[in-house]
C-alpha positions in Angstrom: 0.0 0.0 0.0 0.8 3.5 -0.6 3.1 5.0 2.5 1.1 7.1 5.0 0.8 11.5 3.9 0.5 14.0 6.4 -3.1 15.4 7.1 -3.5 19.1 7.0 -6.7 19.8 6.4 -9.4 17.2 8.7 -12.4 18.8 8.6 -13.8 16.0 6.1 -12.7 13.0 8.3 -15.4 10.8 10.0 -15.0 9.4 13.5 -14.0 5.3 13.0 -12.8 4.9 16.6 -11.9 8.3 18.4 -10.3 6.2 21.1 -8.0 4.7 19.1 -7.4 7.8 17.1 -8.7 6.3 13.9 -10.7 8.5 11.3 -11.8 7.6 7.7 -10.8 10.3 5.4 -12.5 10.8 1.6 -9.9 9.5 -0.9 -9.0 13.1 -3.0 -7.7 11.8 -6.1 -7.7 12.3 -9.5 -5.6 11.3 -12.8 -4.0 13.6 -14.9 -2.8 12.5 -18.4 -0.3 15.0 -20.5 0.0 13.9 -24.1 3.4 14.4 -25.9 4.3 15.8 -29.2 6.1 13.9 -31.8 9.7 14.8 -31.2 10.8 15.8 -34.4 15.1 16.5 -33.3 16.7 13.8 -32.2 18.4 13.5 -28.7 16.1 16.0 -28.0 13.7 14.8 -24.8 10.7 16.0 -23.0 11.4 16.6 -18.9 9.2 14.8 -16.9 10.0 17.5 -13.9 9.3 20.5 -15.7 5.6 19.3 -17.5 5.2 18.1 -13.3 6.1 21.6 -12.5 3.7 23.0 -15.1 0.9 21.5 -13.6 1.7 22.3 -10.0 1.7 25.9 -11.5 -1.8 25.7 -13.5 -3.8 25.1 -10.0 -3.6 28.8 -9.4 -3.5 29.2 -5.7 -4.0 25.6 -4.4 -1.4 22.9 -4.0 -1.6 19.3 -4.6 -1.1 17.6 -1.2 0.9 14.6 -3.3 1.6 14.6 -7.2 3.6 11.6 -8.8 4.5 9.9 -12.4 2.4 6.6 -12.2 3.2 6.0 -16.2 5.2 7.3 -18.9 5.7 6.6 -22.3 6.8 8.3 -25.5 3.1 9.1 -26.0 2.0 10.4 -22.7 3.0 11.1 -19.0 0.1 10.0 -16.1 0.0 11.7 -13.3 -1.6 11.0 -9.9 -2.4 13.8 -7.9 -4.0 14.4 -4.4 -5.4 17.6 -2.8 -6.2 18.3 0.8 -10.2 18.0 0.6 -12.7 16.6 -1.9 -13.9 20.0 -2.8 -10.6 21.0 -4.5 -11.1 18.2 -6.5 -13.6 20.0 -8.7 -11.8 23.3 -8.9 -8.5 21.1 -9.4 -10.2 19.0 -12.6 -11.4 22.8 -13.8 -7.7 24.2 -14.1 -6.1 21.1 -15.7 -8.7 19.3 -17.7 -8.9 20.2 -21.4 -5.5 22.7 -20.9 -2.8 22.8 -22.7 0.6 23.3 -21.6 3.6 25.4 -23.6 7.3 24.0 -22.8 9.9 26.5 -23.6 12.0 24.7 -26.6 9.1 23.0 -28.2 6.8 24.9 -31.1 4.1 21.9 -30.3 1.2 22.4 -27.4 0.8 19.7 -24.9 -2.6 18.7 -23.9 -3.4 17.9 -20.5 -6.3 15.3 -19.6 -7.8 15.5 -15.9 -10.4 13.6 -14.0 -11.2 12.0 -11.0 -9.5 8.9 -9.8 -11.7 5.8 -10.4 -11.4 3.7 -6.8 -11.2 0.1 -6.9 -13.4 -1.0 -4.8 -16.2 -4.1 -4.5 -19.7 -3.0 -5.4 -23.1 -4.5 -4.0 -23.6 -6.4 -7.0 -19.9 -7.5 -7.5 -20.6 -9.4 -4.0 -24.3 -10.3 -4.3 -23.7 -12.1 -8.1 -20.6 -13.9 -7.1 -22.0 -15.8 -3.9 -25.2 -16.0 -6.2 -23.5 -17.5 -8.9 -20.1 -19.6 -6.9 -21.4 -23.5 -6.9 -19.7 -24.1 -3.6 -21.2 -21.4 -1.7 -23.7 -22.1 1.3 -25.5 -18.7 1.8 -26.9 -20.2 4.6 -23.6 -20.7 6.7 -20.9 -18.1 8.0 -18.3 -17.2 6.1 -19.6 -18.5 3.3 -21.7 -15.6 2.0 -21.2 -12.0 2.3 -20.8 -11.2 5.9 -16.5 -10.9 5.7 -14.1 -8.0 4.9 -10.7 -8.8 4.1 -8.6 -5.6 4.7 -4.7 -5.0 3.5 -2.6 -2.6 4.3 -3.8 -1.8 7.7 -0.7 0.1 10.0 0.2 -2.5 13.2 0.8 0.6 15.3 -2.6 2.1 14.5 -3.8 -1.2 16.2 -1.8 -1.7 18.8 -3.1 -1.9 22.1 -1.7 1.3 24.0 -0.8 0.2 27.3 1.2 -3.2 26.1 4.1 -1.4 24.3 4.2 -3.4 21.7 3.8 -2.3 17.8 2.2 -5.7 16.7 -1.7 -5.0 16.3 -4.7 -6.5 18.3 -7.5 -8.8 17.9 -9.1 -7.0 20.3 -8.3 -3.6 18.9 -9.7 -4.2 15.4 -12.8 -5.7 16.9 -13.1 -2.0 19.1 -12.7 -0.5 16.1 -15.1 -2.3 13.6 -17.6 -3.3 15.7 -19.1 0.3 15.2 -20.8 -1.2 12.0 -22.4 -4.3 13.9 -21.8 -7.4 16.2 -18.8 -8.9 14.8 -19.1 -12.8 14.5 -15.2 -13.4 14.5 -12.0 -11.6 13.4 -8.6 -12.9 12.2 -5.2 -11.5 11.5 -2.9 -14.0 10.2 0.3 -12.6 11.3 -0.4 -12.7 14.7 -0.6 -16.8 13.6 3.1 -18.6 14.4 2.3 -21.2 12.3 -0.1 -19.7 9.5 2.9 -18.7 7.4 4.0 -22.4 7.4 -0.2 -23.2 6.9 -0.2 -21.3 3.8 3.2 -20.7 2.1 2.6 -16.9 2.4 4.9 -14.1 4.1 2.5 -11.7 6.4 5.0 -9.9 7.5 5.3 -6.8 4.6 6.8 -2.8 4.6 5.0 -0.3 3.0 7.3 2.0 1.2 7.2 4.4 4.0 8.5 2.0 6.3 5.6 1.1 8.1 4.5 -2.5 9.0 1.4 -3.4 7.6 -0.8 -6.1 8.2 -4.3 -7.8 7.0 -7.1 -8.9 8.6 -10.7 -10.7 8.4 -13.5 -9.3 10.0 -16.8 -10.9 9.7 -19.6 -9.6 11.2 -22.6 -11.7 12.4 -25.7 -9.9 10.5 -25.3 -8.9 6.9 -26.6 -5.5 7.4 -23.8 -5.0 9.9 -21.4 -5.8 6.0 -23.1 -3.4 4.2 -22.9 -0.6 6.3 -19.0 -1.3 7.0 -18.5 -2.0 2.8 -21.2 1.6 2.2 -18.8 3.4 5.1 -15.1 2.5 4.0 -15.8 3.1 0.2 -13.7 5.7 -1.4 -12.3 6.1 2.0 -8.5 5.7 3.6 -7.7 5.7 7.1 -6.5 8.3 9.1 -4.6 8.6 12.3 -5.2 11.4 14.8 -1.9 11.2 17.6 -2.3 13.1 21.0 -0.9 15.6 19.7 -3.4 17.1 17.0 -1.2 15.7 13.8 -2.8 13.2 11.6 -1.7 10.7 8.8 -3.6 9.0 6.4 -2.8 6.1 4.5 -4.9 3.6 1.6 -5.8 0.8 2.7 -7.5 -2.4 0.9 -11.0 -3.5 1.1 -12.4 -6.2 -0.7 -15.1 -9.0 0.4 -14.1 -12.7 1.2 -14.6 -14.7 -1.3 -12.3 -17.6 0.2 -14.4 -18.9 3.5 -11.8 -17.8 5.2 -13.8 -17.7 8.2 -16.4 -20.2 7.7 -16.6 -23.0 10.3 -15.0 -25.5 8.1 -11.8 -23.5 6.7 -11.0 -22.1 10.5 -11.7 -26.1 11.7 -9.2 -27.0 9.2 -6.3 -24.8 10.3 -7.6 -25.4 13.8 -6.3 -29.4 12.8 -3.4 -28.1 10.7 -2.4 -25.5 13.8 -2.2 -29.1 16.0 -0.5 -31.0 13.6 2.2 -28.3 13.1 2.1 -27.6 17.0 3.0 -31.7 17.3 5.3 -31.4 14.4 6.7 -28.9 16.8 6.9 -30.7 19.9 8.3 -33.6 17.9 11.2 -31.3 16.6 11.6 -29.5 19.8 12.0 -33.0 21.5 14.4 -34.2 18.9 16.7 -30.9 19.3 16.6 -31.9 22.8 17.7 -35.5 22.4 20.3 -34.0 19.8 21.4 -31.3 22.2 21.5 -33.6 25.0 23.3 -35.8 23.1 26.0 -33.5 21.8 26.5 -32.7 25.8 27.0 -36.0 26.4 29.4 -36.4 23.3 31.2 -33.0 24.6 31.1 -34.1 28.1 32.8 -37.5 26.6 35.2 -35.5 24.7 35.7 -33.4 27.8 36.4 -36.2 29.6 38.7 -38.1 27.4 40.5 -34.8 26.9 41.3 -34.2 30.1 42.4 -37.9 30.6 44.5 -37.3 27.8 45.7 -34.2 29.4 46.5 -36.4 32.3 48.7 -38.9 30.2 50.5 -35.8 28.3 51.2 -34.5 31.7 52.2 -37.6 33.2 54.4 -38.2 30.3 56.3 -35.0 30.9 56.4 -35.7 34.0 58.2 -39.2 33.0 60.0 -37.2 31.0 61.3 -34.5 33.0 61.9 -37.0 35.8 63.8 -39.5 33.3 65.6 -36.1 32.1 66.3 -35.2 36.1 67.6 -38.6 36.8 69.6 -38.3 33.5 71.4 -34.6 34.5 72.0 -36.3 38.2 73.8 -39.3 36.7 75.8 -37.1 34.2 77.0 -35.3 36.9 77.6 -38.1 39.0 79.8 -39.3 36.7 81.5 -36.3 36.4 81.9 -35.9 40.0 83.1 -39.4 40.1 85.2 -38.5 37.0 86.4 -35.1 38.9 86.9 -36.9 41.9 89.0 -40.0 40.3 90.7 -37.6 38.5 91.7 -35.6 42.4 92.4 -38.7 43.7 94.6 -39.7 40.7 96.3 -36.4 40.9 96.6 -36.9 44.5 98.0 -39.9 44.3 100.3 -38.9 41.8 101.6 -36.3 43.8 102.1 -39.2 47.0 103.9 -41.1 44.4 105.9 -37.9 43.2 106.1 -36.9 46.5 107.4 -40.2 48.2 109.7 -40.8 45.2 111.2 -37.4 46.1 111.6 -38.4 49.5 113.6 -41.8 48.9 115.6 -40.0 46.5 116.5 -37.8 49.7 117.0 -40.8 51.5 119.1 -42.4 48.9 121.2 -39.0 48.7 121.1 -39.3 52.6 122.7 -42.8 52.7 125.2 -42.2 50.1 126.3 -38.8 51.7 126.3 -40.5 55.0 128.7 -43.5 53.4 130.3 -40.6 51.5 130.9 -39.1 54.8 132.2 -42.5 56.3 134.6 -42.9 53.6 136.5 -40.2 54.2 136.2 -40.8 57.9 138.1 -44.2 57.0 140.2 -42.6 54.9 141.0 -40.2 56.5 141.6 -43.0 59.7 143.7 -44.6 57.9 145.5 -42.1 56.3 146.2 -40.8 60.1 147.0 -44.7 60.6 149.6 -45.0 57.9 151.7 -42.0 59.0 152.0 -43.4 62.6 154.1 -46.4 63.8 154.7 -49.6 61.3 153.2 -51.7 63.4 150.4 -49.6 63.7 149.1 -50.4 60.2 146.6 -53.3 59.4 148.1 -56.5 58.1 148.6 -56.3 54.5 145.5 -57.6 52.3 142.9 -57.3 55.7 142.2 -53.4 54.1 140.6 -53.9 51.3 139.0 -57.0 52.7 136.6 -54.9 55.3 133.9 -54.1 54.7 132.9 -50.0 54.9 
């Protein structure tokens, strides 16, 4: 739907539900069709902007409240235009329609079509022929003749109950708000269904180009006069939002009549079953996550464990390790204390050995200075011996005989 336009002017609105702030507003449209000349240069081109800007300037003091390109060809340009209030609309169609229009670079005219904007919407006899004529229709049951409106574009925030906080529209809401046309039998929004999008294949969940979320809903009313006046009071209508504040908004909605049984007793029975067989489907799913979650926490309490076992062995291994590499450093150096210490010992020995070896030498220098000294004693006796008396001396061949 179209995105929601500032209200100015809402002296034409009609009360819907004041307290809700929701007005119905006369849809001020109308369709203005410029036809082009035959361009005759080439590369030469009309501007879409300045024929819009034309027009704007033909209205004489008014303004359009909105005026867009919905078409253009080489032919023509279609505009869509929308003023404040539907009594503009006459004076609007009087300025435009039948004009011409005189664009600076062009010798040809352009001729400017205007008139008022033909609504699509459902008629009496649109609804009363088709459940006449529809072979599977049972005017007898709800839903199944005309008692249902089937509404698109509707704003969530518009029906949204005001003290929950929350921007997603209410059942209750739309049955405050329509329920000013008759009893209402039964109402339905389908995104406010979990499971309808998975019932149906459909998204619910749309943007309007200004950036509001829109929704669509059923509302079936229990007496078929109570239809008629809601179909007679939302024709050529859009709704408008009045805020706390004084501002209002107004945006086009969709009505049409249901010619689905959405809300007959059989169609809401059969998403009733379809609802339970999805909510088991659900169950079923939910339960099997759980099983599957529960079983990849067992499977990661398993890995858990066996990686902290493993953990265990890798530190028990360099424990082994660094023991076997302890024990290994203490025997090294063991062995080289034993080495250092065989080697002191040798040393010391060697300098016992050096050292007693120095000390017989001593002692053999001893004895031999002591029989050195001896000798000459003797000789020196004997010496003293042989210049004394003859018979004095030893007996010839007893000197050399003696032992020293």
């Amino acid at each position: 739907m179209a995105a929601a336009t500032i209200v100015h002017d809402t002296s034409e609105a009609v009360e819907l539900c004041p307290s809700y702030g929701l007005y119905l507003k006369p849809i001020t449209k109308m369709t203005i069709s410029v036809a082009l000349p035959q361009l005759k240069q080439p590369g030469k081109s009309i501007s879409n902007w300045e024929v819009m800007e034309r027009l704007k300037g033909m209205v004489q003091h008014h303004q359009f409240s909105t005026l867009r390109i919905s078409k253009s060809t080489m032919d023509f340009i279609r505009f869509e235009g929308e003023v404040e209030n539907r009594s503009l609309v006459r004076s609007f169609l009087a300025c435009l329609d039948g004009k011409t229009i005189k664009l600076s670079g062009f010798s040809d005219i352009l001729k400017v079509r205007a008139a008022e904007f033909k609504i699509d919407f459902p008629t009496r006899h649109d609804w009363d022929s088709f459940f006449r004529d529809a072979k599977d229709m049972n005017e007898t049951l709800p839903g199944e003749r005309p008692d249902t409106i089937h509404l698109e574009g509707l704003p969530c925030k518009w029906f949204a109950q005001k003290e929950s906080g929350s921007e997603k529209p209410s059942e209750q809401v739309l049955v405050k708000v329509f329920e000013k046309f008759g009893e209402i039998r039964n109402v339905d929004i389908p995104m406010l269904d979990p499971y309808r999008e998975e019932m149906t294949g459909r998204n619910f969940h749309t943007f309007s180009f200004g950036g509001h979320l829109n929704f669509e809903a059923y509302v079936q009313y229990r007496e078929y006069v109570g239809f008629i006046q809601a179909m007679s009071a939302l024709r050529g209508m859009k709704l408008m939002f009045k805020g706390e504040d004084g501002k209002a908004v107004a945006c086009n909605i969709k009505v049409s009549f249901d010619s689905t049984k959405h809300l007959s007793d059989a169609s809401i029975k059969k998403r009733q079953l379809e609802r339970q067989k999805l909510q088991e489907l659900e169950r079923q799913r939910e339960a099997q996550k759980r099983r599957e979650k529960e079983a990849e926490e067992r499977q990661r309490a398993e890995e858990r464990k066996q990686k902290a076992l493993e953990e265990l062995e890798r530190e028990r291994k360099r424990e082994e390790k660094l023991r076997k590499r302890e024990q290994k450093q203490r025997e090294r150096e063991s062995r080289r204390s034993q080495k250092k210490l065989e080697k002191l010992q040798a040393e010391e020995q060697r300098q016992l050995q050096e050292k007693i070896r120095l000390e017989e030498r001593k002692l053999l220098l001893a004895q031999r200075n002591l029989q050195s000294l001896r000798l000459v004693a003797e000789l020196l006796s004997r010496a003293k011996l042989c210049s004394g008396p003859r018979e004095a001396a030893w007996p010839e061949g007893q000197l050399s005989s003696r032992p020293w």
